[in-house]
C-alpha positions, 0 to 999 in steps of 0.5 A: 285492387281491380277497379271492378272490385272497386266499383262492386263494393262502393255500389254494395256500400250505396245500396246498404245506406239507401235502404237503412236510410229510407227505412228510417225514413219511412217509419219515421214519417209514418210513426209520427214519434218523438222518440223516432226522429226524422234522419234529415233532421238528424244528418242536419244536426251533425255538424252542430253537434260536433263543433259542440265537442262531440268529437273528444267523445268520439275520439276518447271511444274510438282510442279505447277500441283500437287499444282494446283490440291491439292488446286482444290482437297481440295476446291472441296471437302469442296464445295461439302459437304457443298453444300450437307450438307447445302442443302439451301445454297448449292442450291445458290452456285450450281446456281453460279457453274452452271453459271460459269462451261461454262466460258472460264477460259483461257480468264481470264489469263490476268486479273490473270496475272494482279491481282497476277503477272507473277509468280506460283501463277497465274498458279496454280491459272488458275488450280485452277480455270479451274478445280474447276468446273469440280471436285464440279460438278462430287462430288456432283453428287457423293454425290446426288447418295447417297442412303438416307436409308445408312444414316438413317442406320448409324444415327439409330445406333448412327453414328456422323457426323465424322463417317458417313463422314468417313464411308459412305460418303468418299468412296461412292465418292472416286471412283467417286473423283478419276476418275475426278480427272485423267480427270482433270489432262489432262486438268492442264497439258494442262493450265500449257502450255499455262500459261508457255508461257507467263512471265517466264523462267521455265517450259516445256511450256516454254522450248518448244516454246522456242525450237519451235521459236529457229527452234530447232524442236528436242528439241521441240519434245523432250520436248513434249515427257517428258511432255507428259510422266509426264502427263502419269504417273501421269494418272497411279498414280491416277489409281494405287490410285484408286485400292489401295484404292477402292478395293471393284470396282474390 
């Protein structure tokens, strides 16, 4: 990565922070609310709160979306290509996708919680299932974007399977796997939060209403604000992924 890129995406990053933070700021100030708590007062009670044990809230949020989106990740992949390989099959399993893609998922939280009980495994099961969809759709679009002549190329000079999926296939939807997969990242975050609302005692969902229905509106922010922070940063790692594995985009 060019240290003109570098310097391009920090200032990008300050400039985002800056204003985020002065809007905050400036309808705090304005506003005079106690539910609208001041950010200096909220960045203050961080360290607090995390030498509270804020952390093993944190971190049992942060296993389930990285569990949720590896088993998405896997389950998309292998759909996709054999949807592409398959072409027959693959056109019924696009029929159910294309059925299913639309479904509220979340209104199936109930029936998951019934069916796998109230702990991590119907979380990441709601991750798992809310963004599937949205991963096999945009890799087999990436996949049909194919062209067909790269193919016949490599077969022609004796390419076996293994080697068109490691050559051709893999990076020509790698850039693509990528950038859905940071858009899918948002939305875990945000299942992950309701999921934790209900039937446990972990996680930053659950730390935050709980500071929300104790009136402890510093603590709830404060709460936001890391979750907030972990969803940024895993943004940037898949970003950072994308540059180190794709060079050929820049």
């Amino acid at each position: 990565m060019s240290r003109a890129t570098l310097s391009s995406s920090a200032w990008k990053i300050a400039v985002g922070i800056f204003v985020v933070n002065l809007v905050w700021f400036v309808a705090a100030v304005t506003l005079r609310m106690p539910v609208l708590v001041n950010p200096i007062e909220v960045y203050a009670r961080l360290g607090q709160v995390l030498r509270e044990g804020m952390w093993t809230h944190l971190a049992a949020s942060l296993w389930r979306i990285v569990l949720g989106l590896a088993v998405s990740l896997f389950l998309a992949l292998v759909t996709a290509l054999f949807m592409f390989r398959f072409r027959k099959v693959g056109g019924i399993i696009d029929a159910v996708v294309y059925f299913l893609y639309p479904v509220p998922k979340l209104a199936l939280l109930p029936v998951v919680m019934l069916l796998m009980g109230i702990g991590d495994a119907a979380k990441v099961t709601m991750i798992v299932l809310i963004i599937l969809f949205q991963l096999i759709v945009a890799i087999r679009d990436s996949l049909r974007q194919i062209p067909r002549e790269n193919f016949l190329t490599l077969t022609s000079l004796g390419a076996s399977g293994f080697q068109l999926l490691h050559h051709l296939i893999l990076p020509s939807v790698l850039p693509d796997v990528l950038s859905a997969l940071r858009v899918a990242t948002g939305t875990a975050i945000s299942v992950l939060f309701v999921t934790e609302t209900y039937g446990t005692d972990r996680g930053m969902g659950y730390y935050i209403v709980d500071a929300w229905m104790r009136v402890d509106y510093p603590d709830m922010y404060a709460g936001i604000v890391l979750l907030s922070l972990t969803g940024f940063l895993l943004f940037l790692l898949s970003d950072l992924t994308e540059r180190l594995l794709t060079p050929w985009r820049r």
